[in-house]
HTML snippet that shows the backbone in 3Dmol.js (N, CA, C, O; Angstrom):
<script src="https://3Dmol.org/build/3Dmol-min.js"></script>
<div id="view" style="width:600px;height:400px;position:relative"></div>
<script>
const pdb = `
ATOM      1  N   UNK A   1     110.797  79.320 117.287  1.00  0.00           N
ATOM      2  CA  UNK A   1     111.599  79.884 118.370  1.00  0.00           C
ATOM      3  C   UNK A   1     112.113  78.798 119.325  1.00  0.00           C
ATOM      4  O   UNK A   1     113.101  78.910 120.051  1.00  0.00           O
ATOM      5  N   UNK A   2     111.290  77.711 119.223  1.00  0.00           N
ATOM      6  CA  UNK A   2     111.903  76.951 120.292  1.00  0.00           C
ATOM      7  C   UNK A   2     113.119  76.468 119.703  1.00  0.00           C
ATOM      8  O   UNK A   2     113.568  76.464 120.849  1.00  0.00           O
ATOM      9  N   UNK A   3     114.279  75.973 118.868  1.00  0.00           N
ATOM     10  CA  UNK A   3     115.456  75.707 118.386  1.00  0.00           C
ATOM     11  C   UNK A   3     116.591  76.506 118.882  1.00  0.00           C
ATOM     12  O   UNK A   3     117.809  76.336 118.924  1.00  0.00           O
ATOM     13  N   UNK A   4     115.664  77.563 119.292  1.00  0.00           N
ATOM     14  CA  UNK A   4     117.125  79.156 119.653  1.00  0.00           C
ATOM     15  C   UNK A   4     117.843  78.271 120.702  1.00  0.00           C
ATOM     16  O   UNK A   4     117.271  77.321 121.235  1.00  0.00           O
ATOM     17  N   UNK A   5     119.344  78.687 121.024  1.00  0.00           N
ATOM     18  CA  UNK A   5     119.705  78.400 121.661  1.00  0.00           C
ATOM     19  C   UNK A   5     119.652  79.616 123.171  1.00  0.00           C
ATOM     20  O   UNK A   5     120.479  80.515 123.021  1.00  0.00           O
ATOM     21  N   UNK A   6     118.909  79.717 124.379  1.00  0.00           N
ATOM     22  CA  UNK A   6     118.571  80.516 125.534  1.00  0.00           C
ATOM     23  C   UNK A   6     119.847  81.045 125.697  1.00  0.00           C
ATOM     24  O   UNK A   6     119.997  82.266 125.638  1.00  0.00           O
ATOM     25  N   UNK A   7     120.539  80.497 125.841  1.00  0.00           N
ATOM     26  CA  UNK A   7     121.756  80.767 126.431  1.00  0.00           C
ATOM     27  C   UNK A   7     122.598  82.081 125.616  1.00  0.00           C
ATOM     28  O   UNK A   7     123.077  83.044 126.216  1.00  0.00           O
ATOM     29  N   UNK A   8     122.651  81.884 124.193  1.00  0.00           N
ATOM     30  CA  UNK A   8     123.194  82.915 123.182  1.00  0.00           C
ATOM     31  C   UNK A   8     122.189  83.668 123.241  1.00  0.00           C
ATOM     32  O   UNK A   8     122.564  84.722 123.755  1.00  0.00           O
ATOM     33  N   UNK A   9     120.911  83.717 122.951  1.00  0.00           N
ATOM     34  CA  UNK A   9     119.611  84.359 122.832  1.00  0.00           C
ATOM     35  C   UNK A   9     119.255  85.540 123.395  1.00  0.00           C
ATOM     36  O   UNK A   9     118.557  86.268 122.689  1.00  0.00           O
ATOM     37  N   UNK A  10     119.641  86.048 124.826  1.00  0.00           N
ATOM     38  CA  UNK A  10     119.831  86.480 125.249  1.00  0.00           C
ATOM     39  C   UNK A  10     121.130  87.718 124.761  1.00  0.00           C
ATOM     40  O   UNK A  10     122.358  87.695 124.681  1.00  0.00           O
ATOM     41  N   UNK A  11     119.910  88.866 124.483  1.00  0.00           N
ATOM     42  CA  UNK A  11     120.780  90.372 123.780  1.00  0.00           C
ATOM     43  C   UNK A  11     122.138  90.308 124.421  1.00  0.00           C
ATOM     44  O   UNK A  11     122.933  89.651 123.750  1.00  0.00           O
ATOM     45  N   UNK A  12     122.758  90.951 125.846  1.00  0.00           N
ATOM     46  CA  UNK A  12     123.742  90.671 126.048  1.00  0.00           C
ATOM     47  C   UNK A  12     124.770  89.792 125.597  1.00  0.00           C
ATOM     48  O   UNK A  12     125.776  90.098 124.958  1.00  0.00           O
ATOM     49  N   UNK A  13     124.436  88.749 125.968  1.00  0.00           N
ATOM     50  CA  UNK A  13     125.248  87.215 126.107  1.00  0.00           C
ATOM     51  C   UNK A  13     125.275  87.387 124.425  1.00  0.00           C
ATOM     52  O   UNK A  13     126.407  87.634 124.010  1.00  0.00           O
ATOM     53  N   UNK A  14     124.361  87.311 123.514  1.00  0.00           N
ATOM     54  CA  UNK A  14     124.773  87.690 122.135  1.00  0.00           C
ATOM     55  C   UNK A  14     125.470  88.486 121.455  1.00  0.00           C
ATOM     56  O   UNK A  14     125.873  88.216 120.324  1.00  0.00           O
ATOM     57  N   UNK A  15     125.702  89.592 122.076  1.00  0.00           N
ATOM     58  CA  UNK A  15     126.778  90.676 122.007  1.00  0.00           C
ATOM     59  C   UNK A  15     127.997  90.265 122.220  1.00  0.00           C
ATOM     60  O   UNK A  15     128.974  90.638 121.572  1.00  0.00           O
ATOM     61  N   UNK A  16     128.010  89.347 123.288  1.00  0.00           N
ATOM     62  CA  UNK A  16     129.633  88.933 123.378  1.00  0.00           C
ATOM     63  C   UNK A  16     130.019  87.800 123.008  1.00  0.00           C
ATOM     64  O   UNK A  16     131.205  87.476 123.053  1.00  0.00           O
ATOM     65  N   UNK A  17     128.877  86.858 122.498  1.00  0.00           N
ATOM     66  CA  UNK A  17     129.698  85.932 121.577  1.00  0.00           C
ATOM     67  C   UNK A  17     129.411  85.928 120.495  1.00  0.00           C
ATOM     68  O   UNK A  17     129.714  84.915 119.865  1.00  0.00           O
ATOM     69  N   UNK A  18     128.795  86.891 119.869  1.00  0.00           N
ATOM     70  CA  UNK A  18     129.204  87.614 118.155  1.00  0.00           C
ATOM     71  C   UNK A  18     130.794  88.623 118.282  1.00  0.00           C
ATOM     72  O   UNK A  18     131.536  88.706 117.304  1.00  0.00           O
ATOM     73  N   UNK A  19     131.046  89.160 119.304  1.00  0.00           N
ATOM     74  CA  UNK A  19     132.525  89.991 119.841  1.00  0.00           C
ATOM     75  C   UNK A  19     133.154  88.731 119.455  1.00  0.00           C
ATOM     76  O   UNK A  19     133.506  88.438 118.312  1.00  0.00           O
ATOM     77  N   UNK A  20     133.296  87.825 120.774  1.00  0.00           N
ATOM     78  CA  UNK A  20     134.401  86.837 120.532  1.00  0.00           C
ATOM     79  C   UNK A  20     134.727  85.911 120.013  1.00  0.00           C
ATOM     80  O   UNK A  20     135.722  85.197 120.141  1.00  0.00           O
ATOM     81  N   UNK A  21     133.356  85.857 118.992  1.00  0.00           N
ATOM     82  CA  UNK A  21     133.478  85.317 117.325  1.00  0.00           C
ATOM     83  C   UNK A  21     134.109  85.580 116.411  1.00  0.00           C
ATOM     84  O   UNK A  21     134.388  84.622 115.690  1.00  0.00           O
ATOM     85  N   UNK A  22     134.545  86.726 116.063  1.00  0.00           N
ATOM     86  CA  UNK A  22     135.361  88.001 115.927  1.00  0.00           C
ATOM     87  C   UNK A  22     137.097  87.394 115.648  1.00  0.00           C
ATOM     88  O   UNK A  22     137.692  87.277 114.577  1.00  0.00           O
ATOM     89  N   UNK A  23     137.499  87.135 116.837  1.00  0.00           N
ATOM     90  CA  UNK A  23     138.486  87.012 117.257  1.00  0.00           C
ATOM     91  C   UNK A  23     139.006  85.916 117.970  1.00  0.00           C
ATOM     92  O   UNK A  23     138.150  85.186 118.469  1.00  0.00           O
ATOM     93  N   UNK A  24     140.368  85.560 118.176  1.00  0.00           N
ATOM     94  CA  UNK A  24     140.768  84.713 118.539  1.00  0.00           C
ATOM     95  C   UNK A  24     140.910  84.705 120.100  1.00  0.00           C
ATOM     96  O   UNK A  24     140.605  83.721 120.773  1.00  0.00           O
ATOM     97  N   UNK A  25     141.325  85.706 120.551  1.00  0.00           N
ATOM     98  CA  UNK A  25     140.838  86.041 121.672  1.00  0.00           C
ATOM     99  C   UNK A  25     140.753  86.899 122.341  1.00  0.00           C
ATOM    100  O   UNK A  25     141.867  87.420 122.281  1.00  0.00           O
ATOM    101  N   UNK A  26     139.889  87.716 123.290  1.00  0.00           N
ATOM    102  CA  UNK A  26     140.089  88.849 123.978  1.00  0.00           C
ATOM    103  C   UNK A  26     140.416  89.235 125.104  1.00  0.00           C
ATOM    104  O   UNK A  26     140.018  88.522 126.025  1.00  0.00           O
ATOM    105  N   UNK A  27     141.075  90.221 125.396  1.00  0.00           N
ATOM    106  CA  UNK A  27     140.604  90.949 126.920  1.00  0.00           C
ATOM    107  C   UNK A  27     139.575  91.108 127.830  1.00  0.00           C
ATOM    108  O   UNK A  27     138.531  91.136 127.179  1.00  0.00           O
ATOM    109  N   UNK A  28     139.418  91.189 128.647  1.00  0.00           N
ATOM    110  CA  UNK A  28     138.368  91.654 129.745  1.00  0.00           C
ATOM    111  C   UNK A  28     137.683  92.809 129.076  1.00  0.00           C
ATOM    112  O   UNK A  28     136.664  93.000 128.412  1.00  0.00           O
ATOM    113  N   UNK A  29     138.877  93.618 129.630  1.00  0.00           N
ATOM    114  CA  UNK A  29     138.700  95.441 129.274  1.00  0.00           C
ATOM    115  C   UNK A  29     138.197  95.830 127.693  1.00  0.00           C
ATOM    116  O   UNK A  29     137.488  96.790 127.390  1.00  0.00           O
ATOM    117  N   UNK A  30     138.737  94.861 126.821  1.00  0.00           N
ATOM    118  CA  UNK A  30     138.459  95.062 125.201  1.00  0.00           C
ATOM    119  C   UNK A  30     137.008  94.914 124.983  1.00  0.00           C
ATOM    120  O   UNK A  30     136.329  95.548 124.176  1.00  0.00           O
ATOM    121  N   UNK A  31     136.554  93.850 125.933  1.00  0.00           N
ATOM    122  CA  UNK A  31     135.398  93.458 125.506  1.00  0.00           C
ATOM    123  C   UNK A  31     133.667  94.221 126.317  1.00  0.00           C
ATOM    124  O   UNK A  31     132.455  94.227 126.099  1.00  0.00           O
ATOM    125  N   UNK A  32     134.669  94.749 127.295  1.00  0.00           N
ATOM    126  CA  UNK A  32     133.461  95.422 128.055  1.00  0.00           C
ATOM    127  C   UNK A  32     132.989  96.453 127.033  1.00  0.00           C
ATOM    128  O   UNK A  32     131.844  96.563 126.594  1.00  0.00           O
ATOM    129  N   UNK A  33     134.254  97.326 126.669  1.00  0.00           N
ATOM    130  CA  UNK A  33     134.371  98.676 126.223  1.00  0.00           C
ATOM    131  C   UNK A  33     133.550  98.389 124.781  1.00  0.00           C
ATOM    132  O   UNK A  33     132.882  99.366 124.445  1.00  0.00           O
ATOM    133  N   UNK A  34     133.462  97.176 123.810  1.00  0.00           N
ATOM    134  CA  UNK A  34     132.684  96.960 122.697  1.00  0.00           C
ATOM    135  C   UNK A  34     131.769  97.114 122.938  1.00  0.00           C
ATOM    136  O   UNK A  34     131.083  98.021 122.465  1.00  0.00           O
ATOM    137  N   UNK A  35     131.183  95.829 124.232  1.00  0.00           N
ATOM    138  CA  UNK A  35     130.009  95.387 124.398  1.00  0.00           C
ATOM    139  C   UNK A  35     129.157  96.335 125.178  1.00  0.00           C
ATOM    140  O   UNK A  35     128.005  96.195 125.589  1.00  0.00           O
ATOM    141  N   UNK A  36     130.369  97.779 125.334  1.00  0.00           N
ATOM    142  CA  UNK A  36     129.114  98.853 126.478  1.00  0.00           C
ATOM    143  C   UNK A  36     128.502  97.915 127.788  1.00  0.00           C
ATOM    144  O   UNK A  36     127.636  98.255 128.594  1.00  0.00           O
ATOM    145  N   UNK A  37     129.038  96.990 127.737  1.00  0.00           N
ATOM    146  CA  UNK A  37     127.958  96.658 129.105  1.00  0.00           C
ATOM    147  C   UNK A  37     128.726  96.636 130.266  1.00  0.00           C
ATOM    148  O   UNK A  37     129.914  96.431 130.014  1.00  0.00           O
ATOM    149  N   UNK A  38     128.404  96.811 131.772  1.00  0.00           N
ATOM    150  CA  UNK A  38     128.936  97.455 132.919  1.00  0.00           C
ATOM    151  C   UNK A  38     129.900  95.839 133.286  1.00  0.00           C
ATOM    152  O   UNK A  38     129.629  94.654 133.093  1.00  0.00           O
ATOM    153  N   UNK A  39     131.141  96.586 133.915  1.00  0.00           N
ATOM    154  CA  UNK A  39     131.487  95.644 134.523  1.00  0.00           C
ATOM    155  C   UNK A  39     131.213  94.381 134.869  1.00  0.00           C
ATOM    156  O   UNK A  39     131.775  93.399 134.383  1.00  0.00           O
ATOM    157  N   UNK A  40     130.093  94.350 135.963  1.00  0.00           N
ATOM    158  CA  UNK A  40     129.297  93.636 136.957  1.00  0.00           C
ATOM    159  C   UNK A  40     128.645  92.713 135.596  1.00  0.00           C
ATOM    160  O   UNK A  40     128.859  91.530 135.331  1.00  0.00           O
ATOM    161  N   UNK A  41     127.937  93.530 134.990  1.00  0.00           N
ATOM    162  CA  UNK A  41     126.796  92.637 134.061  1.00  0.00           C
ATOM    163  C   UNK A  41     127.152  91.990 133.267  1.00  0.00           C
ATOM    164  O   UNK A  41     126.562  90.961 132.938  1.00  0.00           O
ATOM    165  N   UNK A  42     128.429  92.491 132.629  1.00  0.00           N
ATOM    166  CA  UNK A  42     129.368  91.303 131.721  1.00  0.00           C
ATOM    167  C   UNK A  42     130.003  90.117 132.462  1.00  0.00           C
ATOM    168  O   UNK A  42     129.716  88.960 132.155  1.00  0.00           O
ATOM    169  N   UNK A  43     130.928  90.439 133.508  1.00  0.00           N
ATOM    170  CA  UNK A  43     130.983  89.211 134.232  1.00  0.00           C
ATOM    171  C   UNK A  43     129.964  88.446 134.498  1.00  0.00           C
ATOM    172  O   UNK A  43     130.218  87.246 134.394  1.00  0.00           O
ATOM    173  N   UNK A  44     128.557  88.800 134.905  1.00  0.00           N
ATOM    174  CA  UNK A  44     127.786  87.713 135.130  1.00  0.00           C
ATOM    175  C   UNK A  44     127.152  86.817 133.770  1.00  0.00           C
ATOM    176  O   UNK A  44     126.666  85.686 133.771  1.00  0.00           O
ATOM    177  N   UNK A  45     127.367  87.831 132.561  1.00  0.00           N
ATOM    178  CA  UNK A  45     127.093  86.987 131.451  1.00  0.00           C
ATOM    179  C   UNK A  45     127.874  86.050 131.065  1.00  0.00           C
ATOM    180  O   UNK A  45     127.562  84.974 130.555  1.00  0.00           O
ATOM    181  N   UNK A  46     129.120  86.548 131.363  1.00  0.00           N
ATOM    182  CA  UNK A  46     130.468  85.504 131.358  1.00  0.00           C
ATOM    183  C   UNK A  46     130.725  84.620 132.220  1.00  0.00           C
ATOM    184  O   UNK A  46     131.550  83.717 132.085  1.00  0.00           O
ATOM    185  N   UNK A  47     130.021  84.828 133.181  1.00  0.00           N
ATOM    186  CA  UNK A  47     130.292  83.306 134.282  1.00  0.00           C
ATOM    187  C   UNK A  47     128.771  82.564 133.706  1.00  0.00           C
ATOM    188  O   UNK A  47     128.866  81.435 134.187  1.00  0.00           O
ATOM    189  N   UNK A  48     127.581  82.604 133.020  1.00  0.00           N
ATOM    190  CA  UNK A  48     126.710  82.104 132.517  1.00  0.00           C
ATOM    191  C   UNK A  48     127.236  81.346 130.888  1.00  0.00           C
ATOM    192  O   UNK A  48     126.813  80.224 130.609  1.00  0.00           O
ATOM    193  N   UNK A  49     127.903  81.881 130.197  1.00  0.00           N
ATOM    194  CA  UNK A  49     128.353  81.574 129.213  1.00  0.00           C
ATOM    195  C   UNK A  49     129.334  80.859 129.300  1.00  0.00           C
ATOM    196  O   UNK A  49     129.539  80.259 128.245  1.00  0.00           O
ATOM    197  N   UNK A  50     130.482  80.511 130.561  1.00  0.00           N
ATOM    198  CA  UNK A  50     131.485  79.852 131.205  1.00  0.00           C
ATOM    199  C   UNK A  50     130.585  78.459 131.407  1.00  0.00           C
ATOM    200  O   UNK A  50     130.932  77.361 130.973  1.00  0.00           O
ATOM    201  N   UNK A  51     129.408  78.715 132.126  1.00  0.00           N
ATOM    202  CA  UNK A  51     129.040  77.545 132.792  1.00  0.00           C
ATOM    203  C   UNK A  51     128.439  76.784 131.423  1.00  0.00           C
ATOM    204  O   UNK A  51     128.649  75.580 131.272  1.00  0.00           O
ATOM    205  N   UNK A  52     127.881  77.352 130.696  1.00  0.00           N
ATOM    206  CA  UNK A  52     127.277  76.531 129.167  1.00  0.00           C
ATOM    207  C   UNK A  52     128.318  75.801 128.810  1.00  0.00           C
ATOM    208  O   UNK A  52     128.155  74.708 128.268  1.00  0.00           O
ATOM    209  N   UNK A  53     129.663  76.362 129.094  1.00  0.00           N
ATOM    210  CA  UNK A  53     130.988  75.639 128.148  1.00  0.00           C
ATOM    211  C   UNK A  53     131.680  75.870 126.725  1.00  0.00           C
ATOM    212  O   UNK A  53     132.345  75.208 125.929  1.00  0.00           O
ATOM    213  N   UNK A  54     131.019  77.540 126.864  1.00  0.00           N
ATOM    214  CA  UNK A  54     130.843  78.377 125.513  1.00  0.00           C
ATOM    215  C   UNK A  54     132.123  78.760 125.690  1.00  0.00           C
ATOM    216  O   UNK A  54     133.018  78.161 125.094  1.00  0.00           O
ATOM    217  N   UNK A  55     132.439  79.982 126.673  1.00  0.00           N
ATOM    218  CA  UNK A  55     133.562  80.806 127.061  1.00  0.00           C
ATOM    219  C   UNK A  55     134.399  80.181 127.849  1.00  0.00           C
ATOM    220  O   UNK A  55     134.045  79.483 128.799  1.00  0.00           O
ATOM    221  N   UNK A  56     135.711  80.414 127.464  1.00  0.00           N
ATOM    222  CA  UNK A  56     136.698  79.819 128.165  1.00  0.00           C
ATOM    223  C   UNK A  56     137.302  81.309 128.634  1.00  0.00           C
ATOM    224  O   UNK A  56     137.573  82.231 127.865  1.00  0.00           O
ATOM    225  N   UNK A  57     137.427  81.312 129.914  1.00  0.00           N
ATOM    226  CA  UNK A  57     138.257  82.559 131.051  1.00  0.00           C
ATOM    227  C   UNK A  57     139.820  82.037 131.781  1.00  0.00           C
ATOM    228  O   UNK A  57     140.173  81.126 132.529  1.00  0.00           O
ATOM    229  N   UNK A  58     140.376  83.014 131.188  1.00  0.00           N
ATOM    230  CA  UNK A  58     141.946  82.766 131.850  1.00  0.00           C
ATOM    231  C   UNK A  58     142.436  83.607 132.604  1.00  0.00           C
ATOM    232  O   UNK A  58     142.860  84.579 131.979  1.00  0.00           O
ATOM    233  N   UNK A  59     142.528  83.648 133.354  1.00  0.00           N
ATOM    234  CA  UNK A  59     143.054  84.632 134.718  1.00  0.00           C
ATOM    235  C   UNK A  59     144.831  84.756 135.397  1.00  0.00           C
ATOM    236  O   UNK A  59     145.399  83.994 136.179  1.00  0.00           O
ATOM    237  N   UNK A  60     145.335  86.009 134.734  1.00  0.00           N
ATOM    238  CA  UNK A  60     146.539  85.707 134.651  1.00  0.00           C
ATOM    239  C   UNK A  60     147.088  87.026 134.988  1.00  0.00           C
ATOM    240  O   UNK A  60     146.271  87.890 135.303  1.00  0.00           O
ATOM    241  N   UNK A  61     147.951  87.233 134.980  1.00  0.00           N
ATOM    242  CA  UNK A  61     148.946  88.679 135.766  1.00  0.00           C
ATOM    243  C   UNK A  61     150.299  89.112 134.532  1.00  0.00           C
ATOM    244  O   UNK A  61     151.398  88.566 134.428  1.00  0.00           O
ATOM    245  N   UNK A  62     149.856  90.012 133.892  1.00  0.00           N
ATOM    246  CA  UNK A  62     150.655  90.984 132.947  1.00  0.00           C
ATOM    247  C   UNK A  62     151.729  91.974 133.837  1.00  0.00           C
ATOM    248  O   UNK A  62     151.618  93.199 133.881  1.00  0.00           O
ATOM    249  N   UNK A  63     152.480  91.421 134.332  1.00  0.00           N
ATOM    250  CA  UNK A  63     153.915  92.073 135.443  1.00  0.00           C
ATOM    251  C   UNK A  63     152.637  91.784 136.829  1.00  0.00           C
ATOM    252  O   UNK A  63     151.987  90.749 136.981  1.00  0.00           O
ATOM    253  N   UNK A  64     152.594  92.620 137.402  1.00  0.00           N
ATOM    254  CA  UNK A  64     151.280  92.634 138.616  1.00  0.00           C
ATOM    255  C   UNK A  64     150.370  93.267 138.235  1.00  0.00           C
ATOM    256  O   UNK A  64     149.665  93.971 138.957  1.00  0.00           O
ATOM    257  N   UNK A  65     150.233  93.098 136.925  1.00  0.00           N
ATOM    258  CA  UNK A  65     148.488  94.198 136.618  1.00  0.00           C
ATOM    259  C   UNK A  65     147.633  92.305 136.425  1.00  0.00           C
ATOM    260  O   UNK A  65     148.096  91.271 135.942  1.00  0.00           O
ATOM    261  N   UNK A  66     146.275  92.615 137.066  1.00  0.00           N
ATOM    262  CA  UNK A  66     145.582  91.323 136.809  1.00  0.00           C
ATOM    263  C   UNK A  66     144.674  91.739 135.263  1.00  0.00           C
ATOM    264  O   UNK A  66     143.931  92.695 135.040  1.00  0.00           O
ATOM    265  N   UNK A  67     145.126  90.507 134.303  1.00  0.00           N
ATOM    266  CA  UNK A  67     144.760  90.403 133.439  1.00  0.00           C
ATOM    267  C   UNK A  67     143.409  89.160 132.884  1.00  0.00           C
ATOM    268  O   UNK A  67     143.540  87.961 133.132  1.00  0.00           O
ATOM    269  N   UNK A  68     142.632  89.513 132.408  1.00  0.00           N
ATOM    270  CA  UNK A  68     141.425  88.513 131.954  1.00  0.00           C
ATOM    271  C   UNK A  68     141.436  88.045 130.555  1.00  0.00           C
ATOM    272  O   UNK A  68     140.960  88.818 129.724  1.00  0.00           O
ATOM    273  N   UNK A  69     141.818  87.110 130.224  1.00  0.00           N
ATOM    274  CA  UNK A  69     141.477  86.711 128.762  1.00  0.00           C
ATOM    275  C   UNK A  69     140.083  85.446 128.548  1.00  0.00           C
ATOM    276  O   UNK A  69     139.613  84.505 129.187  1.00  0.00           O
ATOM    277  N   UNK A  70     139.926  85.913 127.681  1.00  0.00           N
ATOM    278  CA  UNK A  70     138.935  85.104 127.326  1.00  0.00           C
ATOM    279  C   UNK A  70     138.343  84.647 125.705  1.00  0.00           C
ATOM    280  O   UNK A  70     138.088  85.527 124.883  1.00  0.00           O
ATOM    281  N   UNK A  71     138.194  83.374 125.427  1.00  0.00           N
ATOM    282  CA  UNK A  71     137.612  83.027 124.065  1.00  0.00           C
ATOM    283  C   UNK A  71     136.428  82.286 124.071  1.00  0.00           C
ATOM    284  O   UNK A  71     135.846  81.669 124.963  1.00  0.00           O
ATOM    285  N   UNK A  72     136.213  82.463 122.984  1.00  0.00           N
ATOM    286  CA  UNK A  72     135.131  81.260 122.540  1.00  0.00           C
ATOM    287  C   UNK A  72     135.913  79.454 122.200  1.00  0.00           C
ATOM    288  O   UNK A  72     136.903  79.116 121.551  1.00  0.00           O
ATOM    289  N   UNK A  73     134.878  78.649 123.010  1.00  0.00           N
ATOM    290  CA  UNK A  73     135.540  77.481 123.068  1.00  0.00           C
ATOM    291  C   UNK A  73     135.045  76.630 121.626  1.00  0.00           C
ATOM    292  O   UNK A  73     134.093  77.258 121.163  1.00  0.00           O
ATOM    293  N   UNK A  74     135.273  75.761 121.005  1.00  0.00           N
ATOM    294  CA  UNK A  74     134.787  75.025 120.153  1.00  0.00           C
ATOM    295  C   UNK A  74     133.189  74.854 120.161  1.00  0.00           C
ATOM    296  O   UNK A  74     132.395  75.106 119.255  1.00  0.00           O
ATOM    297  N   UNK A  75     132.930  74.303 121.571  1.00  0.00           N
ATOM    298  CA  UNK A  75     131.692  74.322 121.462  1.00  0.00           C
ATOM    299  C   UNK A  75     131.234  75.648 121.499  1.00  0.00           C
ATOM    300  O   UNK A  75     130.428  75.841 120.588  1.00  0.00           O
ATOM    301  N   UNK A  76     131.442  76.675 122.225  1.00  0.00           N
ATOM    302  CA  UNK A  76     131.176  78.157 121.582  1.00  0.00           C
ATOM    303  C   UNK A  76     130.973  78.588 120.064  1.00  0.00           C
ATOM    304  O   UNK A  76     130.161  79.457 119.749  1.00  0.00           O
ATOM    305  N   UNK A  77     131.574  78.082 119.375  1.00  0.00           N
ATOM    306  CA  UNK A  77     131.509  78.402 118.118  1.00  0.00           C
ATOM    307  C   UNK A  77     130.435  77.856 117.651  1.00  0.00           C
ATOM    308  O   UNK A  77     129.525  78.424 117.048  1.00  0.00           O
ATOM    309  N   UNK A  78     130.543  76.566 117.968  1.00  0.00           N
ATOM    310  CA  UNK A  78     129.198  75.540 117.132  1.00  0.00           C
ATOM    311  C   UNK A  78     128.066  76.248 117.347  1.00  0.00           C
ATOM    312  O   UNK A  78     127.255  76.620 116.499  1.00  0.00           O
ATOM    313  N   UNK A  79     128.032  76.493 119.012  1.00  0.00           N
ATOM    314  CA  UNK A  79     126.190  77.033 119.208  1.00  0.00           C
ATOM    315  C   UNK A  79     126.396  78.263 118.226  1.00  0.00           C
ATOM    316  O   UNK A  79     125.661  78.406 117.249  1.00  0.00           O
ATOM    317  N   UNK A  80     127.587  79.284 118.570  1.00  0.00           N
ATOM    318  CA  UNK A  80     126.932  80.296 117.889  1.00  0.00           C
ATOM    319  C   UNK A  80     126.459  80.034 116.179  1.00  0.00           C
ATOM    320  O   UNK A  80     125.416  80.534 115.757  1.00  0.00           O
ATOM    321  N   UNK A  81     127.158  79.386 115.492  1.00  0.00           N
ATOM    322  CA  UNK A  81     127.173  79.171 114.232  1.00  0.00           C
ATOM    323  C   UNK A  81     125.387  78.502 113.883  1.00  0.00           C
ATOM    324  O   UNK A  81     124.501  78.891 113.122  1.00  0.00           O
ATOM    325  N   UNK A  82     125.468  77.522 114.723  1.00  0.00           N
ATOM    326  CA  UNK A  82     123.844  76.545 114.927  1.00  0.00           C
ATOM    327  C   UNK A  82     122.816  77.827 114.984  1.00  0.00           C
ATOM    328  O   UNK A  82     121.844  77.801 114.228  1.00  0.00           O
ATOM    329  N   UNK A  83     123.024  79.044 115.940  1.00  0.00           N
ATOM    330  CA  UNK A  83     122.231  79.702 116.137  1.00  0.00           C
ATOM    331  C   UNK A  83     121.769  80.747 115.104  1.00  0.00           C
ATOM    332  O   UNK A  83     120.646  81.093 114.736  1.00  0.00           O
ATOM    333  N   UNK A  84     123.208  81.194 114.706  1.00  0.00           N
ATOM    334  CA  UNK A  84     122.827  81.975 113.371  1.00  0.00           C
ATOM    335  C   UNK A  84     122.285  81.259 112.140  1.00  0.00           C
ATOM    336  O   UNK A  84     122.054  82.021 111.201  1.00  0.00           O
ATOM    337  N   UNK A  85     122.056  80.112 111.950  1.00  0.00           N
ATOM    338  CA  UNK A  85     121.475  79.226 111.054  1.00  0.00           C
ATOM    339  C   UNK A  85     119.833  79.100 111.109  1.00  0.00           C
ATOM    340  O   UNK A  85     119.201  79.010 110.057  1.00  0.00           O
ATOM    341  N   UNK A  86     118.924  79.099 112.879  1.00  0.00           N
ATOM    342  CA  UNK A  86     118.234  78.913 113.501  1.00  0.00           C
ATOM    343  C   UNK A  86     117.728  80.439 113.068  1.00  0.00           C
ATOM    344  O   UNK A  86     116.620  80.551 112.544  1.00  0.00           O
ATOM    345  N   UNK A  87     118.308  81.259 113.226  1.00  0.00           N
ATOM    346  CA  UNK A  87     117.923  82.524 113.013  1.00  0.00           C
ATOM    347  C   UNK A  87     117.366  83.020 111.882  1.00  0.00           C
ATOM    348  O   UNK A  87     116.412  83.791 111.790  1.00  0.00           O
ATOM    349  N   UNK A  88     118.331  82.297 110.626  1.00  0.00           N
ATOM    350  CA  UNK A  88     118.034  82.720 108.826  1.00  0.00           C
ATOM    351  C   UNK A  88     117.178  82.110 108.666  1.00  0.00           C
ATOM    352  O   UNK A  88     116.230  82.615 108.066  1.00  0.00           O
ATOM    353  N   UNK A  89     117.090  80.619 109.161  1.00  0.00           N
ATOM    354  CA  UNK A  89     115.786  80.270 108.623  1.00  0.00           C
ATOM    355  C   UNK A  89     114.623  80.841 108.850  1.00  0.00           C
ATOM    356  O   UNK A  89     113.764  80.961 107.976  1.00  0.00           O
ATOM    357  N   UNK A  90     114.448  81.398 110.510  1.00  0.00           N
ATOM    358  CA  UNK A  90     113.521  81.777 110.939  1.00  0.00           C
ATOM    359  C   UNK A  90     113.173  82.933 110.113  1.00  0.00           C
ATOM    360  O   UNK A  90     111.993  83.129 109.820  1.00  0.00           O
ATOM    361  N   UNK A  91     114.310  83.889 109.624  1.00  0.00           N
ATOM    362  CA  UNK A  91     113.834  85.115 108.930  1.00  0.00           C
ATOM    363  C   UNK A  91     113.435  84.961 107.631  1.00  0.00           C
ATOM    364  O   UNK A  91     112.929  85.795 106.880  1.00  0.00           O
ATOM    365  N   UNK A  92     113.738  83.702 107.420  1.00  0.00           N
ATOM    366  CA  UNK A  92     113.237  83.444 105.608  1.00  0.00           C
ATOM    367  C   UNK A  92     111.865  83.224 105.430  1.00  0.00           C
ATOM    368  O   UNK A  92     111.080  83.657 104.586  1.00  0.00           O
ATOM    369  N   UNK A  93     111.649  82.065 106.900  1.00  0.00           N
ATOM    370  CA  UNK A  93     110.062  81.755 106.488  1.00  0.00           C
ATOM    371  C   UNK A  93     108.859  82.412 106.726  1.00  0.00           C
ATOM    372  O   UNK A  93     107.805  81.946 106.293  1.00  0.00           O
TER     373      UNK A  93
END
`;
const viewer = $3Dmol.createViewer("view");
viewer.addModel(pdb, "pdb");
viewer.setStyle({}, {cartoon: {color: "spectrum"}});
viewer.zoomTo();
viewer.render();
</script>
C-alpha cells in the first residue's frame, strides 16, 4: 500500500480522474452529475487535484454563462496510469 499514490487514492478524487481519463476534456456540470458528488465537495477535490498538478481548470464565459473546463494534465495521466499498475499488482499478489 505504501506505492499508492494518496492523492488519486482517495474514493472521490478517484472517481474523477478515472471520469477525466475518459476524455479529453470536461465540463464542470458534466462531471459533477457522473461523479454524483455535491458541488462544494468536487471543487474541493479539484482544487486538491489542481494543486498535485494532475487537473488542469479553465475558467471561461460561454456568451455570459460562466463556464468550467477541465482535464487531466500529462502528469495526470502518468499518476493515474502508475496507479492502476500499483493496484494490479497489488490484486495479483
Amino acid at each position: 500500500m505504501t506505492g499508492l499514490d494518496r492523492v488519486i487514492h482517495e474514493p472521490a478524487r478517484l472517481v474523477v480522474v478515472a471520469l477525466l481519463a475518459g476524455v479529453k476534456e470536461a465540463d464542470f456540470l458534466w462531471l459533477q452529475r457522473e461523479s454524483a458528488l455535491t458541488k462544494g465537495n468536487l471543487s474541493s477535490h479539484l482544487a486538491r487535484l489542481e494543486e498535485a498538478g494532475y487537473v488542469e481548470v479553465q475558467k471561461m464565459f460561454k456568451g455570459k454563462i460562466p463556464l468550467t473546463m477541465l482535464r487531466l494534465t500529462r502528469a495526470g495521466r502518468d499518476a493515474f496510469s502508475d496507479y492502476k499498475k500499483t493496484m494490479n499488482g497489488m490484486l495479483r499478489g
